[in-house]
Jmol script that loads the backbone (N, CA, C; Angstrom):
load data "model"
ATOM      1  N   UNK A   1     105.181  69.574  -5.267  1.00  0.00           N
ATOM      2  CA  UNK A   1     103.811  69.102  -5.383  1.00  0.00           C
ATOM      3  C   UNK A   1     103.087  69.229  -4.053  1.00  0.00           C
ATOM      4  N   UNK A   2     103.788  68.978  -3.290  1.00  0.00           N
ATOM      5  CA  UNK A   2     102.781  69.311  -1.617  1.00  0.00           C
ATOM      6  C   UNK A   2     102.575  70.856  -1.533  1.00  0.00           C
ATOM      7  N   UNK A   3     103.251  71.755  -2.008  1.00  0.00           N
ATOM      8  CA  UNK A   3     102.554  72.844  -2.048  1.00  0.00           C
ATOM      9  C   UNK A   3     101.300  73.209  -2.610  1.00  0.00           C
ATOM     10  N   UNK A   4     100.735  72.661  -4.255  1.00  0.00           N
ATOM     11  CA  UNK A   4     100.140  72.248  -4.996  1.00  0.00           C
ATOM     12  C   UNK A   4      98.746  71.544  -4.016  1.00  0.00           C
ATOM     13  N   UNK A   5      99.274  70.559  -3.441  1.00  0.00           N
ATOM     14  CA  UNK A   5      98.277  69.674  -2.255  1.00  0.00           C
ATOM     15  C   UNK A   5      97.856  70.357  -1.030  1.00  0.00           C
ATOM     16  N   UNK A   6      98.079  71.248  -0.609  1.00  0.00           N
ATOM     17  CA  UNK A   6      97.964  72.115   0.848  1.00  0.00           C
ATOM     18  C   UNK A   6      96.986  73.239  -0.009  1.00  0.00           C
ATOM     19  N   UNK A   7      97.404  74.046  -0.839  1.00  0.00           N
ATOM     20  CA  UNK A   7      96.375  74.600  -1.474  1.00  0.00           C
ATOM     21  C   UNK A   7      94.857  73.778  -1.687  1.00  0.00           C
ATOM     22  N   UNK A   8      94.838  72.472  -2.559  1.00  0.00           N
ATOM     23  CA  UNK A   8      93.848  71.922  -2.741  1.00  0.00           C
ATOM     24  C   UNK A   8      92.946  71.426  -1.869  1.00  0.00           C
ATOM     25  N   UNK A   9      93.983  71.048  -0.550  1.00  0.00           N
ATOM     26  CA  UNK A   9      92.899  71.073   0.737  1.00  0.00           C
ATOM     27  C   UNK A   9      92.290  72.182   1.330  1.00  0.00           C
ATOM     28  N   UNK A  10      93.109  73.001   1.032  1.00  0.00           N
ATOM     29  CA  UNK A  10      92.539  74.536   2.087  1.00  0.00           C
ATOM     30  C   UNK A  10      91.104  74.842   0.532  1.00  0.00           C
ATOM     31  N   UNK A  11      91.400  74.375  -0.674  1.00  0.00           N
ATOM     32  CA  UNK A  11      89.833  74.642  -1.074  1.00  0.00           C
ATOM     33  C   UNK A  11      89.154  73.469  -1.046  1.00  0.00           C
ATOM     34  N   UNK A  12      89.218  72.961  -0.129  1.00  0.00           N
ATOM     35  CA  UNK A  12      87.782  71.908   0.128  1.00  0.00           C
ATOM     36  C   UNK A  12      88.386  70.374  -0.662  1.00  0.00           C
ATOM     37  N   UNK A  13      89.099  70.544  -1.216  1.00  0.00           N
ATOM     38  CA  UNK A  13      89.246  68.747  -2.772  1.00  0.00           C
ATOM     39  C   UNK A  13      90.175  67.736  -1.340  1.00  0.00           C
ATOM     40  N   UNK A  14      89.808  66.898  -1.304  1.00  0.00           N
ATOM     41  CA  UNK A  14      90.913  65.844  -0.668  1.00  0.00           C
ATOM     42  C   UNK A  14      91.300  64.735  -1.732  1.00  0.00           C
ATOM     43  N   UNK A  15      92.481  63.967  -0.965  1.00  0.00           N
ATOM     44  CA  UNK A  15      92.696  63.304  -1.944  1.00  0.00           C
ATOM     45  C   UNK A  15      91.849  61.591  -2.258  1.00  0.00           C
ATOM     46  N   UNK A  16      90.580  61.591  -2.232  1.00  0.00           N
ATOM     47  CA  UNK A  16      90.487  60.960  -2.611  1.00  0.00           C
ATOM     48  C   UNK A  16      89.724  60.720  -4.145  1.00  0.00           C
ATOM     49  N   UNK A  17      89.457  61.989  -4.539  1.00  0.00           N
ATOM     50  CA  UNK A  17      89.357  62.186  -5.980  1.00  0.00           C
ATOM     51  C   UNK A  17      90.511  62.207  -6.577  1.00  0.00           C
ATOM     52  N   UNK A  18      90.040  61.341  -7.881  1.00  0.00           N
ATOM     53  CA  UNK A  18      91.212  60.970  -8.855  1.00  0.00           C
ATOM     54  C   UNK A  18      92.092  62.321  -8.672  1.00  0.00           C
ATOM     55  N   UNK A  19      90.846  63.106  -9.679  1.00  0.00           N
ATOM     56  CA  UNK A  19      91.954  64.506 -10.069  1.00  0.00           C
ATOM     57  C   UNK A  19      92.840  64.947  -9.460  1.00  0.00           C
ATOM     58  N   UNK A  20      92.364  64.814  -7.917  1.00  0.00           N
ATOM     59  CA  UNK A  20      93.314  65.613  -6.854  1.00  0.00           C
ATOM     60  C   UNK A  20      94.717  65.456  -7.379  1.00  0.00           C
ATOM     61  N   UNK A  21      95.009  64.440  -7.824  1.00  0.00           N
ATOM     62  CA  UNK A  21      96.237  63.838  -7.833  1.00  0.00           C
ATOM     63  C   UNK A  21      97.069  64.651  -9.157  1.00  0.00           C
ATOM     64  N   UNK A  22      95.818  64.781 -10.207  1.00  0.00           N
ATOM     65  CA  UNK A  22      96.198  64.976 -11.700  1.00  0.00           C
ATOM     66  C   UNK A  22      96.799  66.551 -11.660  1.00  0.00           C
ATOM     67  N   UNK A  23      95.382  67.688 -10.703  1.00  0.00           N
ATOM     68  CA  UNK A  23      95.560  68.597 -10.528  1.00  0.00           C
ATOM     69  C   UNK A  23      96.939  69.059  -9.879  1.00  0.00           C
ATOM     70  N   UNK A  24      97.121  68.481  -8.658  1.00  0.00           N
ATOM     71  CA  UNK A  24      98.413  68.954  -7.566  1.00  0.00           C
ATOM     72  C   UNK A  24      99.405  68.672  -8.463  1.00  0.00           C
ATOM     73  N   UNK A  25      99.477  67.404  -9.498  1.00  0.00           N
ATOM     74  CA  UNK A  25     100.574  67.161 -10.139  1.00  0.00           C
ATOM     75  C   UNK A  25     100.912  68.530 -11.888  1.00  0.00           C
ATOM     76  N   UNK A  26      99.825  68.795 -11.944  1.00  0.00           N
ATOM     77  CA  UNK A  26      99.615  69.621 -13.226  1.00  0.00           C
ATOM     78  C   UNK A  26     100.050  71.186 -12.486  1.00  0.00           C
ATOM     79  N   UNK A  27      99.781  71.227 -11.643  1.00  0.00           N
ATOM     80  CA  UNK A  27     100.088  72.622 -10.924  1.00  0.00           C
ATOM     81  C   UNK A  27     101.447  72.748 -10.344  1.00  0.00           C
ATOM     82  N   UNK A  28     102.513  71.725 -10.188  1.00  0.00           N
ATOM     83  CA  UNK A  28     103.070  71.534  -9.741  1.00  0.00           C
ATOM     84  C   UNK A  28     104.483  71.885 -10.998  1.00  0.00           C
ATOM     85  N   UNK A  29     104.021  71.469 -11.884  1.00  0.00           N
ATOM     86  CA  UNK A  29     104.222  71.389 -13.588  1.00  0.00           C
ATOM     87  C   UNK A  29     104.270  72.861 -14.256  1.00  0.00           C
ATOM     88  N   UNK A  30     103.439  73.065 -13.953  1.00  0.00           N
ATOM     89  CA  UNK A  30     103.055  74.859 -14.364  1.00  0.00           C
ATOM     90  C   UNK A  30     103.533  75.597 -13.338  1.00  0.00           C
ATOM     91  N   UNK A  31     104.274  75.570 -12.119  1.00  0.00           N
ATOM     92  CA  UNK A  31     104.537  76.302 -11.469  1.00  0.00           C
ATOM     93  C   UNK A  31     106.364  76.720 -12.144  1.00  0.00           C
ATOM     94  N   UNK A  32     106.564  75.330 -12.158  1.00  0.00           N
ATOM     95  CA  UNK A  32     108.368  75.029 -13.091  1.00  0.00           C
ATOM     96  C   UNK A  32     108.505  75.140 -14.445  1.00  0.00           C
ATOM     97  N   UNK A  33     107.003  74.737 -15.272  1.00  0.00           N
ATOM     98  CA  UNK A  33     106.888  75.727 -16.738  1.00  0.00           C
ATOM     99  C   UNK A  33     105.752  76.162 -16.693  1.00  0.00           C
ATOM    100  N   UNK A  34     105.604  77.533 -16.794  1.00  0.00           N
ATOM    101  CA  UNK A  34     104.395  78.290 -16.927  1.00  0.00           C
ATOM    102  C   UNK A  34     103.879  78.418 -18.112  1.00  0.00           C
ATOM    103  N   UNK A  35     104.984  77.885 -19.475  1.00  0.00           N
ATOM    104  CA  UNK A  35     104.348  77.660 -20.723  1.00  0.00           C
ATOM    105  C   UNK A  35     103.344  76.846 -21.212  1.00  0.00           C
ATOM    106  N   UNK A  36     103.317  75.647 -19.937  1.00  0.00           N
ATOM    107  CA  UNK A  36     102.390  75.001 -20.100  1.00  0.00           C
ATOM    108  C   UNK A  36     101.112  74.726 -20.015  1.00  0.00           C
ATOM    109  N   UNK A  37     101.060  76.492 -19.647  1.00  0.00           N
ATOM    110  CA  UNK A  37      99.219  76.976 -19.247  1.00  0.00           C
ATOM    111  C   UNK A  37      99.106  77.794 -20.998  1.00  0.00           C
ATOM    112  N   UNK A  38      99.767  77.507 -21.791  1.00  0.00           N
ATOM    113  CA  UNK A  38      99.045  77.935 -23.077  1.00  0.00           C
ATOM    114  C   UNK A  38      98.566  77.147 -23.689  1.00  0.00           C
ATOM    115  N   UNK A  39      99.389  76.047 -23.615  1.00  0.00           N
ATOM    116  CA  UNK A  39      98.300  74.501 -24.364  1.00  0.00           C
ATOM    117  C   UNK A  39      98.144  73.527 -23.295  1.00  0.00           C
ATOM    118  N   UNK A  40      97.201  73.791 -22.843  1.00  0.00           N
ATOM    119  CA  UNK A  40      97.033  72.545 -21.576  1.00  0.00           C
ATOM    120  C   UNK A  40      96.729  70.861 -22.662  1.00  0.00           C
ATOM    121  N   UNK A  41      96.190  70.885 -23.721  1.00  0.00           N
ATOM    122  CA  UNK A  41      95.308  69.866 -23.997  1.00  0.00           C
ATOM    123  C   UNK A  41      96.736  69.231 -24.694  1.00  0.00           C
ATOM    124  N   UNK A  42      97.239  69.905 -25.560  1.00  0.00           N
ATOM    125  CA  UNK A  42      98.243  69.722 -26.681  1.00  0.00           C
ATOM    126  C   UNK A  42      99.457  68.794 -25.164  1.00  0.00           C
ATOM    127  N   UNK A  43      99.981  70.052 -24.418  1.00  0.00           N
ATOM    128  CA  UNK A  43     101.319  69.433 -24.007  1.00  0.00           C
ATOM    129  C   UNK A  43     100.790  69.238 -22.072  1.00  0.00           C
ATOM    130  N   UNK A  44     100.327  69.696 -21.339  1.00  0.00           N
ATOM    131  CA  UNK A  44     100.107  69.962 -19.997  1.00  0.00           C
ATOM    132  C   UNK A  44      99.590  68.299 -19.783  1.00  0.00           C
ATOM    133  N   UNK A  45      98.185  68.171 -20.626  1.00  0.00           N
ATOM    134  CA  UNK A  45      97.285  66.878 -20.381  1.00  0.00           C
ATOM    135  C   UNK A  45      98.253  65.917 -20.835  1.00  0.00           C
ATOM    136  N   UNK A  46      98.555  65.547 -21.876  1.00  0.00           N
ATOM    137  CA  UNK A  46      99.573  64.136 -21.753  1.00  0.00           C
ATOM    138  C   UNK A  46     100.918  64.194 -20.990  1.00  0.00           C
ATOM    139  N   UNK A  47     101.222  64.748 -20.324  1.00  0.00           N
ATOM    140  CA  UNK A  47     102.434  64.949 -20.107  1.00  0.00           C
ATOM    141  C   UNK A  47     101.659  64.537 -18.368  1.00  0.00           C
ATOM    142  N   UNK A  48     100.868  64.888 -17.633  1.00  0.00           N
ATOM    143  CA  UNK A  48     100.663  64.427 -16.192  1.00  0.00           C
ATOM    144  C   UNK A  48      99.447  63.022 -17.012  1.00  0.00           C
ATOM    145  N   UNK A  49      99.037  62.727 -18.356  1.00  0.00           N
ATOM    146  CA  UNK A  49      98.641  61.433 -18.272  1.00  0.00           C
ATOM    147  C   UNK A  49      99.565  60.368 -18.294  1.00  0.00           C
ATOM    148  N   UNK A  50     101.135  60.652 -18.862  1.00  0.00           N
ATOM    149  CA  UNK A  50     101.966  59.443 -18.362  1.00  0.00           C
ATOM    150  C   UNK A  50     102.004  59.431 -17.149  1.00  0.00           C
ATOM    151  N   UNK A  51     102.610  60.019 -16.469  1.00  0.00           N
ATOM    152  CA  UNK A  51     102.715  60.292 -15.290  1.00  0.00           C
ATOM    153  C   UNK A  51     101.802  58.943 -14.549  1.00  0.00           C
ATOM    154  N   UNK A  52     100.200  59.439 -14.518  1.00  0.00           N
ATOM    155  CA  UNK A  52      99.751  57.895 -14.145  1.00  0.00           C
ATOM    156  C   UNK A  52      98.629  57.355 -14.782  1.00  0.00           C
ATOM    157  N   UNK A  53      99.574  56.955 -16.393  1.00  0.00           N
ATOM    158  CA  UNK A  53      99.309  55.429 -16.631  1.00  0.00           C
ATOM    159  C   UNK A  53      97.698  55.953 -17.053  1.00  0.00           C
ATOM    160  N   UNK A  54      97.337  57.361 -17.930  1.00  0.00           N
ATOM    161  CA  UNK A  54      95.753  57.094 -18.073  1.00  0.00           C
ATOM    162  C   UNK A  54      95.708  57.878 -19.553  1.00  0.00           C
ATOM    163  N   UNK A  55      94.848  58.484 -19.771  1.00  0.00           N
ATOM    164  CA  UNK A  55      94.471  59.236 -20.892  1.00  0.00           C
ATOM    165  C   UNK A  55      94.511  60.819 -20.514  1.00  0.00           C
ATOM    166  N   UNK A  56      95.007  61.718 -21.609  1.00  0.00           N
ATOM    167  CA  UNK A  56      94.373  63.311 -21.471  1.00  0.00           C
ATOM    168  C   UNK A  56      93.222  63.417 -21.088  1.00  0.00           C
ATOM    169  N   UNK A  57      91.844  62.528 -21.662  1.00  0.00           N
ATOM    170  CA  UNK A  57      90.591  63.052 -21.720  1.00  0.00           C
ATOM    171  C   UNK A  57      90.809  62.731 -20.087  1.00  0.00           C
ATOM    172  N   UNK A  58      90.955  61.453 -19.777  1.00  0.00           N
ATOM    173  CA  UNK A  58      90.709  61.471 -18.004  1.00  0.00           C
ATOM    174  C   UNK A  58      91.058  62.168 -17.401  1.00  0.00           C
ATOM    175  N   UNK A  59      92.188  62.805 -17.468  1.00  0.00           N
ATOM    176  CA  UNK A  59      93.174  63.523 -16.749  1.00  0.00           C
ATOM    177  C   UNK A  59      91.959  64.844 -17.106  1.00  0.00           C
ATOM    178  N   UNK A  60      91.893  65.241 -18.008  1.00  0.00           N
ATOM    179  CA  UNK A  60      90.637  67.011 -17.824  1.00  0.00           C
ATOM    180  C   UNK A  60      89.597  66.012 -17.067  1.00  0.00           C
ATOM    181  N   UNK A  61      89.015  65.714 -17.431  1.00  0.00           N
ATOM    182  CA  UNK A  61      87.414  64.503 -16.669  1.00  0.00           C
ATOM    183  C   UNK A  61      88.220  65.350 -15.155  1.00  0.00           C
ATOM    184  N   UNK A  62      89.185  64.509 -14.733  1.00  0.00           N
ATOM    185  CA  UNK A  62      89.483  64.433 -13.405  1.00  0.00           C
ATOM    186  C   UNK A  62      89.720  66.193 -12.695  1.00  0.00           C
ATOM    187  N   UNK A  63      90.448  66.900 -13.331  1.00  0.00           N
ATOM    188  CA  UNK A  63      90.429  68.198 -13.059  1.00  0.00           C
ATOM    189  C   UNK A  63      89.364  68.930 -12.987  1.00  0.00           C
ATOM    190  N   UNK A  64      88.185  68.839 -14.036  1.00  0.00           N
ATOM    191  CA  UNK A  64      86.782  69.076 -13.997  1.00  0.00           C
ATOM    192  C   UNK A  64      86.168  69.000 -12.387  1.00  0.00           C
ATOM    193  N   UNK A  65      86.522  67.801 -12.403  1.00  0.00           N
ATOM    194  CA  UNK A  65      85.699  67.358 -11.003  1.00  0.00           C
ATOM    195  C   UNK A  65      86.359  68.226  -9.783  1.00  0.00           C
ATOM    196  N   UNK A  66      87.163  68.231  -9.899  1.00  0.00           N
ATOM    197  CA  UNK A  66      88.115  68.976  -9.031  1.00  0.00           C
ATOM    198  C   UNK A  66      87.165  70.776  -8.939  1.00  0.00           C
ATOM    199  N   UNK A  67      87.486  70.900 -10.077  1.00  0.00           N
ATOM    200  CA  UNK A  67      86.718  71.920  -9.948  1.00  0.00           C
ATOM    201  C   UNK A  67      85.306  72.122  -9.368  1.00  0.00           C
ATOM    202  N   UNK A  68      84.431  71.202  -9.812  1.00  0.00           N
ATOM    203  CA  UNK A  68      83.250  71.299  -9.392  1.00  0.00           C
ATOM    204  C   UNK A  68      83.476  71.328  -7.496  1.00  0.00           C
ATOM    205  N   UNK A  69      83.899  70.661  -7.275  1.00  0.00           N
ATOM    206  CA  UNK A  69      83.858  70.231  -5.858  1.00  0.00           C
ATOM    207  C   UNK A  69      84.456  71.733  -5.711  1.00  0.00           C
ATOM    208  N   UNK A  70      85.552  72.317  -5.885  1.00  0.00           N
ATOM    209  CA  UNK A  70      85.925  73.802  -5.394  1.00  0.00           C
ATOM    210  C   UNK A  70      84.593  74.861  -5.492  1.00  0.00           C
ATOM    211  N   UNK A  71      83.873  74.708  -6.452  1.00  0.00           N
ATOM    212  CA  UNK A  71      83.259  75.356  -6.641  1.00  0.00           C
ATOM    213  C   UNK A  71      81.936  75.091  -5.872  1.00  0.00           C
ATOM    214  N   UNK A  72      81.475  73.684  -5.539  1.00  0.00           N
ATOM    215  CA  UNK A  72      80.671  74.041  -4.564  1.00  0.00           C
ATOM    216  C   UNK A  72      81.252  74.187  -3.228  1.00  0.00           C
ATOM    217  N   UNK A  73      81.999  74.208  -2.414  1.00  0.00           N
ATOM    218  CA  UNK A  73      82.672  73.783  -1.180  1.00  0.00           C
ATOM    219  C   UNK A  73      83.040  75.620  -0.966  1.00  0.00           C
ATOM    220  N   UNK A  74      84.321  75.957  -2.424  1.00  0.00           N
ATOM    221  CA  UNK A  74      84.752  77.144  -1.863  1.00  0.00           C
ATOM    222  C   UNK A  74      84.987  78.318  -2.405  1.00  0.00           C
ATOM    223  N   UNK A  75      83.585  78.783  -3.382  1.00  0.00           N
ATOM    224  CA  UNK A  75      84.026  79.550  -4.439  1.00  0.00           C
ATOM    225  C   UNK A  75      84.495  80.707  -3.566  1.00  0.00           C
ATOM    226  N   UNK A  76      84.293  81.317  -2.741  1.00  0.00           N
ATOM    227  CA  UNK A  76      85.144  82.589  -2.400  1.00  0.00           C
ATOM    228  C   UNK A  76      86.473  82.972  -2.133  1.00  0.00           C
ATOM    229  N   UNK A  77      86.866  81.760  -1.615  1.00  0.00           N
ATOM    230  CA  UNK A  77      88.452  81.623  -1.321  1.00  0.00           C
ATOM    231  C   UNK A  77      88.638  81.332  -2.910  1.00  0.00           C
ATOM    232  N   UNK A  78      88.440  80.848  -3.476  1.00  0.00           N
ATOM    233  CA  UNK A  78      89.138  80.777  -5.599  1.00  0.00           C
ATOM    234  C   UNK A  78      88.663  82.104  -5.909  1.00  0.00           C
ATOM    235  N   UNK A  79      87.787  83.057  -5.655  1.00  0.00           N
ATOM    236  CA  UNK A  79      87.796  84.503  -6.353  1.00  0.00           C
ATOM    237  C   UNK A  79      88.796  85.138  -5.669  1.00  0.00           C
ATOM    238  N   UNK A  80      89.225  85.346  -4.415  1.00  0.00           N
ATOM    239  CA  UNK A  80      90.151  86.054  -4.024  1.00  0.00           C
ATOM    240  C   UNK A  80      91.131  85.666  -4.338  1.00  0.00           C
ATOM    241  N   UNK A  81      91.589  84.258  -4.592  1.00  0.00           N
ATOM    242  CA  UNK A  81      92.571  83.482  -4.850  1.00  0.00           C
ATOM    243  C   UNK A  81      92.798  84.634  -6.602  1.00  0.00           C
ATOM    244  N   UNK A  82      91.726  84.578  -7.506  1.00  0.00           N
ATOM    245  CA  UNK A  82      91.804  84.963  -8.589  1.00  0.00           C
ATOM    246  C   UNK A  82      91.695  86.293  -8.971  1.00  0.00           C
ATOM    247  N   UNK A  83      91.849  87.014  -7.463  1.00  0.00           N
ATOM    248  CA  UNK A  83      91.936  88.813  -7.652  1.00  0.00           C
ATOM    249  C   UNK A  83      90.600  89.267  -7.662  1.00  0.00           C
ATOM    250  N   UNK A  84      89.859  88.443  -7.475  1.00  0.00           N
ATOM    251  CA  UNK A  84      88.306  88.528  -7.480  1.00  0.00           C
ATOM    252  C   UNK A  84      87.234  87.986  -8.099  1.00  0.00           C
ATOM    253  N   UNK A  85      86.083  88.473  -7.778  1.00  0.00           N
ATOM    254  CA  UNK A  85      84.919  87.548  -7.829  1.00  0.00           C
ATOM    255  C   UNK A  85      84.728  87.227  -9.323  1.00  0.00           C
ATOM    256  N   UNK A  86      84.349  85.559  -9.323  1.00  0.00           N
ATOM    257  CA  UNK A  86      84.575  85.074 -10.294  1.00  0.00           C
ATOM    258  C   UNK A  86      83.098  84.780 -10.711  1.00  0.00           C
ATOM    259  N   UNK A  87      82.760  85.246 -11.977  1.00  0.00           N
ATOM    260  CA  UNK A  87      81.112  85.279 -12.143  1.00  0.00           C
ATOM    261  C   UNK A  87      80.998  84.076 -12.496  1.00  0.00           C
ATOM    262  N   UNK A  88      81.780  83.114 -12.744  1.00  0.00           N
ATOM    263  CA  UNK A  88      81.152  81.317 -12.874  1.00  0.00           C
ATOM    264  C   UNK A  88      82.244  80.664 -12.945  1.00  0.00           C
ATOM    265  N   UNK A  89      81.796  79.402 -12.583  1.00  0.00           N
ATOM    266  CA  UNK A  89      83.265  78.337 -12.623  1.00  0.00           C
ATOM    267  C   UNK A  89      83.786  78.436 -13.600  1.00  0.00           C
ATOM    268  N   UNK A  90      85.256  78.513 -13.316  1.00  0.00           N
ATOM    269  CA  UNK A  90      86.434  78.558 -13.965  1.00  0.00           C
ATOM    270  C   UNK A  90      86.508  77.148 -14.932  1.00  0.00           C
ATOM    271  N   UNK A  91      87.342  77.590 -16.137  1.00  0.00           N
ATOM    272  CA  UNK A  91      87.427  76.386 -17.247  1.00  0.00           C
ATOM    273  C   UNK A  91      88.628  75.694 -16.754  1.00  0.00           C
ATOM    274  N   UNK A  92      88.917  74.410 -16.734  1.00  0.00           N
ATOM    275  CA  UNK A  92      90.330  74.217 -16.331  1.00  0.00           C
ATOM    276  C   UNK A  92      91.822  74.617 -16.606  1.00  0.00           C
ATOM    277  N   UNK A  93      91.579  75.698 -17.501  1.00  0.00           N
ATOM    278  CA  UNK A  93      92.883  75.938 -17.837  1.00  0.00           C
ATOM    279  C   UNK A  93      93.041  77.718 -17.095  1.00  0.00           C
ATOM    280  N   UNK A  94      91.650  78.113 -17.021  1.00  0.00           N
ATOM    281  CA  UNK A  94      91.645  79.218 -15.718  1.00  0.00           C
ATOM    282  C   UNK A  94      91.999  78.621 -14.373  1.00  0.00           C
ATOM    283  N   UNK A  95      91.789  77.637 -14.198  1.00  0.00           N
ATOM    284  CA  UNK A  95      91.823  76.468 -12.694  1.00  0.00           C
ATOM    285  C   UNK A  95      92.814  77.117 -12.171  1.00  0.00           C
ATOM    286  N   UNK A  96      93.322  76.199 -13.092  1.00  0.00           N
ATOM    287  CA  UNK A  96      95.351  76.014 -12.578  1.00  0.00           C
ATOM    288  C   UNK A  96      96.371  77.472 -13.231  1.00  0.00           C
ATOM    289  N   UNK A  97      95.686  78.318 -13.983  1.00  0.00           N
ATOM    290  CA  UNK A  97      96.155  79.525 -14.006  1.00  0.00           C
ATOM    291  C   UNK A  97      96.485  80.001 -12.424  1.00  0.00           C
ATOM    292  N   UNK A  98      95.010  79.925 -11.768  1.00  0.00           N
ATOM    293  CA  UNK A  98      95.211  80.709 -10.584  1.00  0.00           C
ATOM    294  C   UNK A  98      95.390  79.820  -9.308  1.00  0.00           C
ATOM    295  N   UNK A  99      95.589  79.063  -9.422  1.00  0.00           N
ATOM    296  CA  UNK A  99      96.521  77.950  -8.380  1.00  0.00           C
ATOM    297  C   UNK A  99      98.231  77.456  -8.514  1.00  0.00           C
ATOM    298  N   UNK A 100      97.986  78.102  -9.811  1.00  0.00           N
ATOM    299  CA  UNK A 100      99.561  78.022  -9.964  1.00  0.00           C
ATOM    300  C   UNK A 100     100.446  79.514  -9.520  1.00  0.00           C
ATOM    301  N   UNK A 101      99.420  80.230 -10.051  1.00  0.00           N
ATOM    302  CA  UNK A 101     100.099  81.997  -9.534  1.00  0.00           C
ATOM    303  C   UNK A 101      99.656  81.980  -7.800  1.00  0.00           C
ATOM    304  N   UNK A 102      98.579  81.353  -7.004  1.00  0.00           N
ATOM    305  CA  UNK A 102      98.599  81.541  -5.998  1.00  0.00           C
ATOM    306  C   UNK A 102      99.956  80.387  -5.038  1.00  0.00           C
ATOM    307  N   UNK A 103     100.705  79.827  -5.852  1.00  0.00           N
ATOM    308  CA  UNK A 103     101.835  78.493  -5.081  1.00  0.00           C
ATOM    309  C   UNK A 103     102.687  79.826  -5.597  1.00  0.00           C
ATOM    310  N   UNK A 104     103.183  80.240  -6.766  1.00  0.00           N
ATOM    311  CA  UNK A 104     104.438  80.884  -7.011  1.00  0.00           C
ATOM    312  C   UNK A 104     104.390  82.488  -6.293  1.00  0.00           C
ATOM    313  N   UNK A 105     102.997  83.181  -6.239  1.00  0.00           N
ATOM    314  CA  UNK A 105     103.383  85.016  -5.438  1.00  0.00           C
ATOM    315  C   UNK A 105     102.599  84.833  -3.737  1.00  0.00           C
ATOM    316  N   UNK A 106     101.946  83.663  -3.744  1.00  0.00           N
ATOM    317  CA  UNK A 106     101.699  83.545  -1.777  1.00  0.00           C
ATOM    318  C   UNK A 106     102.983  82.789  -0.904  1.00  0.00           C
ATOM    319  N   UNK A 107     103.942  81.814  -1.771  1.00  0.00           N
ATOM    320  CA  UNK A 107     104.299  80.996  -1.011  1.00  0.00           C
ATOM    321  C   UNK A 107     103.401  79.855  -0.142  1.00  0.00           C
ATOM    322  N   UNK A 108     102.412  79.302  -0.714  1.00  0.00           N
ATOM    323  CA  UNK A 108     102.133  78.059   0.250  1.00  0.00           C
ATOM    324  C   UNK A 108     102.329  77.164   0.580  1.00  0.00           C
ATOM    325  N   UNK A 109     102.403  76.574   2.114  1.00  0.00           N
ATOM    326  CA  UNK A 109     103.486  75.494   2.078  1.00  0.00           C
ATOM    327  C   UNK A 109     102.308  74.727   2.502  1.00  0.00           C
TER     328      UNK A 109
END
end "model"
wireframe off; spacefill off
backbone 0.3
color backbone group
């Protein structure tokens, strides 16, 4: 998961948004099953809402935000991150597609 977290700082999110937490932990998840970027809502979202103690809907709410903040702070570093320029913010299940492939083929520590 601190790999997951070093990424999210180098795009702008700290941790004091909820999501930060939901995201680094959901990416962290998808890095050890990557199956779990086909149904984020079905198995990905409840599975980091036990985790802490909230709901799926919060847990996307919280990733959302996550996003927004990447997206104003650092959309260029997330298009290169995503092989390139990304003509609009990413849906959350594009999010963590490409934060999960950038922890498993960059190595970030």
């Amino acid at each position: 998961m601190t790999q997951a977290c070093a990424l999210l700082h180098r795009l702008g999110v700290t941790a004091n948004y909820k999501g930060y937490a939901y995201a680094a932990y959901a990416a962290a998840l998808c890095v050890e099953r990557p199956d779990l970027l086909l149904l984020v809502t079905k198995n990905l979202y409840p599975e980091v809402a036990r985790r802490y103690q909230t709901t799926w809907q919060a847990v996307e709410r919280g990733i959302r935000s996550v996003i927004a903040v990447v997206w104003a702070r650092n959309p260029a570093l997330l298009g290169r991150m995503a092989g390139g320029a990304l003509e609009g913010k990413p849906r959350s299940t594009q999010f963590l597609a490409i934060i999960t492939a950038e922890i498993q083929f960059s190595g970030v520590k």
